[in-house]
N, C-alpha and C positions, 0 to 999 in steps of 0.2 A: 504494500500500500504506500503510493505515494502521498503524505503527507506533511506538513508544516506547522508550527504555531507562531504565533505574533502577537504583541499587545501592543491595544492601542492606545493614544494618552490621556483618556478618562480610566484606564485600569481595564478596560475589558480585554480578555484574554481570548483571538483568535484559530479554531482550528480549521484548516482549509484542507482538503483530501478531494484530493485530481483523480479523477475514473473516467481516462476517455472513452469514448464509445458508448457509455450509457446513454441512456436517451432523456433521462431529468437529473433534477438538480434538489438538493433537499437542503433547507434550511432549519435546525437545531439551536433553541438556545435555551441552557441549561440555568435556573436558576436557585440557590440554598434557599429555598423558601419553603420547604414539607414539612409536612405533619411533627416529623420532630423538634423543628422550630416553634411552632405552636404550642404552645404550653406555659404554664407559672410553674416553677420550680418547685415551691413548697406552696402548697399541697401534692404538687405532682399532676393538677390538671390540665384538663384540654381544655384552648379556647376554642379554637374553630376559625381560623383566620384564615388559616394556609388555604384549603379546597374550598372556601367559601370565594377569596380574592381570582383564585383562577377563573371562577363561573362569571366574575365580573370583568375580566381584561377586554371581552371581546363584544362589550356593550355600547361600543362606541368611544371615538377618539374625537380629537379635537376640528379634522378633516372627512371623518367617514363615522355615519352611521352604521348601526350593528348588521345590517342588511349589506350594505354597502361594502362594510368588510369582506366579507364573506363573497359577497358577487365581484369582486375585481379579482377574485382569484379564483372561482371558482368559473366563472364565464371562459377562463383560460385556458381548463380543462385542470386546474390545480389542486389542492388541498389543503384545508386549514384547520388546527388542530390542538388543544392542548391536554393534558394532563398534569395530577398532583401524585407525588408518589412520597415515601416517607425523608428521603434527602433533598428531594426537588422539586419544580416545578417546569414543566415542559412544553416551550410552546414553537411549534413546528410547521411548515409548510413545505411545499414538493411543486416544483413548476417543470415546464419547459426551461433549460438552459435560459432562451434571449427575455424570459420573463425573472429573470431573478432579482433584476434593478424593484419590480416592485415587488417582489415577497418580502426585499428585504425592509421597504419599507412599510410596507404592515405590520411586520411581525415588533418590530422597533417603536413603531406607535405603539401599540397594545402592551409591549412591554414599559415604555418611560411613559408614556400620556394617556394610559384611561381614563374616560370621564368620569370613574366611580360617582355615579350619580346617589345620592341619598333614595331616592324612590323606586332604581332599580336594584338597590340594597335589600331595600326591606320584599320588593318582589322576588329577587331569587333567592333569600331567604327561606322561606317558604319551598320553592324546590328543593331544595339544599335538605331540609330538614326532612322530606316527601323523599328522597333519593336514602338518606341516613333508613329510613322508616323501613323503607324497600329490601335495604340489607341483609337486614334480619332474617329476611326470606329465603337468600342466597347463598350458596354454601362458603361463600368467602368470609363469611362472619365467622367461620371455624378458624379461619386462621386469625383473625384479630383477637378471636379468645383467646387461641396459643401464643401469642405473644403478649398478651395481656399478662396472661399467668405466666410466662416464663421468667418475666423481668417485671420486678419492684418496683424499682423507678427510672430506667432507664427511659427516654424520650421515644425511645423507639417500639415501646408498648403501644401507644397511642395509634386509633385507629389513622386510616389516611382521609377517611370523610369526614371523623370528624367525631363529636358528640352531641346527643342531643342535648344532655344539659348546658354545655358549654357554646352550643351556637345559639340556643334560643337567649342566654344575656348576653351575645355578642352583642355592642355599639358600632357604629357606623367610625366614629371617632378613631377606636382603637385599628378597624381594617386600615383605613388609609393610614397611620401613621405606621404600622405592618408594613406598606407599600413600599414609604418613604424611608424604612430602615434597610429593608432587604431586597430591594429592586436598583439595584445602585450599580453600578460598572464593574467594580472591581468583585464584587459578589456573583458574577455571572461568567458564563462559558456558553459561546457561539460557533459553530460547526456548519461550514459551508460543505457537501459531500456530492462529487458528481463532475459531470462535464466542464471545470472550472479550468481559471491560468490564475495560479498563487498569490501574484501580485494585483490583479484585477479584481477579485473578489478580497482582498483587503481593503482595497480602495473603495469599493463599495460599503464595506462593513461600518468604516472611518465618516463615512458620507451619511449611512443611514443612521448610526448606532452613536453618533458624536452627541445627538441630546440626550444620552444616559446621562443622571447625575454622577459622578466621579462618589466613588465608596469604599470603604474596607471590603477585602473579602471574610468571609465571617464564617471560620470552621465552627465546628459541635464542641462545648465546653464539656469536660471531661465527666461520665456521667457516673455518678456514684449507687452501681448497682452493689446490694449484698450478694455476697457469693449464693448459689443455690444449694443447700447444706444437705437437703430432703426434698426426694418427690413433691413436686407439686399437682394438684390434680384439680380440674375446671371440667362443669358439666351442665349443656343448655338442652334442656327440655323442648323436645319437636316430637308431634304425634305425624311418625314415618314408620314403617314397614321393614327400615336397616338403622342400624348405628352406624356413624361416623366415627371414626376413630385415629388420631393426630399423636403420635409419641415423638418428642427429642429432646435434643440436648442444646445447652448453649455450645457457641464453640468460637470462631475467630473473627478478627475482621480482615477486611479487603488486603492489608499490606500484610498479614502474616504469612509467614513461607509456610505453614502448616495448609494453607487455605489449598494447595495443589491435590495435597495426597485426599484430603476431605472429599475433594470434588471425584478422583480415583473411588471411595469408598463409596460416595451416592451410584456411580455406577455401577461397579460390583453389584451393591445390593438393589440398585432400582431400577437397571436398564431395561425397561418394557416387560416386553413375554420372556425374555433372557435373563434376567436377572434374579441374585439368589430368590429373592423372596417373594418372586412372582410363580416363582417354580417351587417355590416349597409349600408355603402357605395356598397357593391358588392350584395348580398342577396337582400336585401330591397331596397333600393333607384334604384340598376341597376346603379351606376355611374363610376365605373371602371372597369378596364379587368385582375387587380391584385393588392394585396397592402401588403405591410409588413413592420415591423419596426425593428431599430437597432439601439442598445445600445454599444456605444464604449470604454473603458475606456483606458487611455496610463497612462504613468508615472506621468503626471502631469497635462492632460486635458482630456477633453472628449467629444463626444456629444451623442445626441438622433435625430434618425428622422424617418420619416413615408416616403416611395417609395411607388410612385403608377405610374399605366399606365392606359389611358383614351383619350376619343377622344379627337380633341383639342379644341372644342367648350364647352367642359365641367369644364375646369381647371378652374375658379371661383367656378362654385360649389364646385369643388371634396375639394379645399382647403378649402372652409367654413365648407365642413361636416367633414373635418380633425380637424378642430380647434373648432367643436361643443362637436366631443367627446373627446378631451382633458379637455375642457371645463366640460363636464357634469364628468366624474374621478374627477376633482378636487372638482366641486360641490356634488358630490353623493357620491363618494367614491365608495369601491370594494364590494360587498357580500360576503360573508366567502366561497360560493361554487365557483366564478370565483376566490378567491384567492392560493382555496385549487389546484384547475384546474391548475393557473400559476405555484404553485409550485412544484406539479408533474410534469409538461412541463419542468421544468428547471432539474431537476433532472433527469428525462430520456433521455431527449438529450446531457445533461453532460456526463453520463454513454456513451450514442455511441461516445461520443467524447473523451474518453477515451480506446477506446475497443483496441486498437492496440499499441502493441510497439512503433512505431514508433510515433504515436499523442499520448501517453501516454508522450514519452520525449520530442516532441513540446511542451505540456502544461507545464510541469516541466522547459521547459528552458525558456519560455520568465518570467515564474511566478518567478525562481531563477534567472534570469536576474536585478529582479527587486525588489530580495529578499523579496517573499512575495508567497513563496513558500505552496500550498494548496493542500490537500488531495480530494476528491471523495469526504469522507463522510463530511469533515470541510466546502465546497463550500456545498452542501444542508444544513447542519446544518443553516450556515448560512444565504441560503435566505428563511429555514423556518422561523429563527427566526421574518423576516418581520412583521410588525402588519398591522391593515388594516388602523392606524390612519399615522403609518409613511410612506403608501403608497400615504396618501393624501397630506401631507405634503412637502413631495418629490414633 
């Protein structure tokens, strides 16, 4: 991958990544505004700032109505787009190459000049809280338990929508002054990815991105979780027909050299219909209706765990045979053919997670978010280098 970075002199930090011959261009700009920002220390709550402020960037600017936004890029055949996630906030667009002069200036308004209107405050509000309500329903609310429970008080507990108690005494006051903290230049990472010339698309960034407020960039304060001493155990009542079932462990963050062999051991144990516990538990024993595992890593924590679904007369088994073969990994260890197995697995779903412009500058922006910025070939190097003793170790 041909790539570059630059900053410019408001502090915003540059990625540009050349891919001739693609047919568009995607624009990426990464901002520390998530979920884990959101919050007062002590007590440990959530306010609801972070995924509340994204629903409003694209309400209109100072230039274009909310309509308006939307129809100059999308009349182009483009796309325009954000998301909140627990590090960031993600606001992204995908044109035609000779159209990137204006992506870039959309994405640049919505980012420095929202109109955060007070009255469309209190209206998506109201969605916001209608969307929280919805959750509930969804099986992704299983994982914000699990991380709810896994960690004390670490920021990274806190759902990424949000809470209802804490959005409903959201003020209008507090969101924009949220804005005004953390939407600043030097807090942010921009990711040009696609049919680009290096210096050309700085030039444009300099042109669109020059009315960012100049800002610090603003890492995660160090979080003061207690260690996890004993089992912790969390349980949400749904009249269903199977239990859900979520086991793991804390474990690293993004820069620890532990994090390679980790990602080695979710595949051993989770790789689809191949993997140990898809074959033992599903295959053989018959104890579950699906199972997979997941390896997370953030800035500064992490976890591992095994999802399954199964009747509900079964959850003592299914968890013993989860924690047998964990068990039997650490006692036996890998075979050099399940490990050669994991490492192809990582490597080829890397590559499709790569294929597109657009997840090509995802991947570049949360990794230059976090300065720790990886190639294609530097992420397989690296989890071949994996041995099978620091698998066991891990």
């Amino acid at each position: 991958l041909d790539w570059q970075q630059a900053q410019q002199p408001n502090g915003l930090r540059v990625i540009t990544a050349a891919r001739p011959a693609t047919p568009t261009v995607a624009l990426r700009a990464h901002v520390r505004a998530g979920s884990r920002y959101d919050y007062e220390p002590a007590p440990h709550t959530q306010v609801g700032r972070a995924h509340m402020l994204e629903h409003l960037l694209f309400k209109g600017t100072a230039s274009r109505s909310q309509r308006e936004i939307f129809a100059a890029i999308e009349g182009r055949g483009g796309a325009l787009q954000a998301s909140t996630a627990k590090e960031y906030v993600d606001v992204s667009a995908v044109t035609l190459p000779r159209d990137l002069p204006l992506a870039m200036e959309i994405v640049a308004g919505v980012l420095a000049a929202p109109l955060l209107s007070e009255d469309a405050f209190w209206q998506e509000k109201l969605v916001v809280l209608q969307e929280i309500q919805r959750a509930g329903d969804r099986q992704s609310i299983l994982a914000d338990l699990f991380t709810a429970t896994l960690w004390e008080a670490h920021p990274l507990r806190h759902p990424v929508l949000g809470s209802l108690e804490g959005l409903q005494a959201l003020d209008f006051a507090s969101l924009c002054a949220f804005h005004r903290e953390r939407y600043v230049a030097g807090n942010m990472l921009l990711v040009i990815c696609g049919e680009i010339d290096h210096y050309e698309a700085r030039d444009l960034a300099a042109a669109s991105f020059g009315a960012l407020p100049p800002g610090p960039e603003q890492p995660p304060l160090p979080a003061q979780e207690p260690p996890l001493g004993a089992a912790r155990t969390a349980h949400l009542a749904k009249d269903m027909r199977q239990t859900h079932l979520l086991a793991g462990v804390p474990t690293v963050s993004m820069a620890h050299p532990d994090r390679s062999a980790l990602k080695v051991v979710e595949r051993v144990l989770g790789m689809g219909g191949s993997g140990r516990l898809y074959q033992r538990l599903r295959e053989e024993q018959r104890l579950v209706y699906q199972i997979g595992t997941a390896a997370a890593s953030y800035e500064d924590a992490g976890f591992f765990l095994v999802q399954t679904a199964c009747a509900p007369d079964k959850v003592e088994q299914v968890l013993a045979a989860v924690l047998a073969e964990w068990d039997a990994l650490r006692r036996d260890g890998v075979s050099d053919d399940d490990l050669a197995r994991a490492k192809g697995n990582y490597a080829g779903t890397l590559a499709r997670r790569f294929e597109t412009n657009l997840a090509q500058a995802g991947i570049l922006g949360v990794e230059g978010l976090l300065h720790r910025v990886e190639t294609l070939r530097e992420a397989v190097a690296r989890i071949n280098a994996v041995s099978r003793d620091e698998v066991v170790r891990v």
